[in-house]
N, C-alpha and C positions, 0 to 999 in steps of 0.2 A: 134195423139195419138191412142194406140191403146187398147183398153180392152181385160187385158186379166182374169180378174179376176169378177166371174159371181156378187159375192156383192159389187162390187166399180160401184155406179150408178153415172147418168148426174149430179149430186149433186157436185161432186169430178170433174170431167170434168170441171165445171163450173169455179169452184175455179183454176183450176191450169190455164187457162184461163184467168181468172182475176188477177192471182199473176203472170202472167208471163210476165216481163217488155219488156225482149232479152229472145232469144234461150237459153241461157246457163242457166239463171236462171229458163227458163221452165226445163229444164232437171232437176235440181238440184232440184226443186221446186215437182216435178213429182216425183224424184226418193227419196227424203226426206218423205214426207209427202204422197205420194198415190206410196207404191212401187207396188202396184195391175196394176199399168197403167206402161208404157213403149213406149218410143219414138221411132217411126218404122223410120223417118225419118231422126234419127242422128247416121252418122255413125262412127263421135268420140266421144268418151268420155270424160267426162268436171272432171278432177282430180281425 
């Protein structure tokens, strides 16, 4: 993950960390709930 947004702290990190079962639900999970963050290591898009 990568921060890109200066007030999404380790807090937010944490969480999507811990809700993140699979890959895909990180993504979704990441892009739902902290769109501040963004996933530098996925190069498809999950729907």
């Amino acid at each position: 993950m990568q921060r890109v947004v200066a007030t999404a702290g380790p807090q937010a990190n944490f969480s999507i960390t811990v809700q993140a079962v699979t890959s895909n639900m990180a993504k979704i999970t990441a892009g739902a709930q902290y769109p501040g963050y963004k996933c530098i290591n996925a190069p498809t898009q999950v729907r």
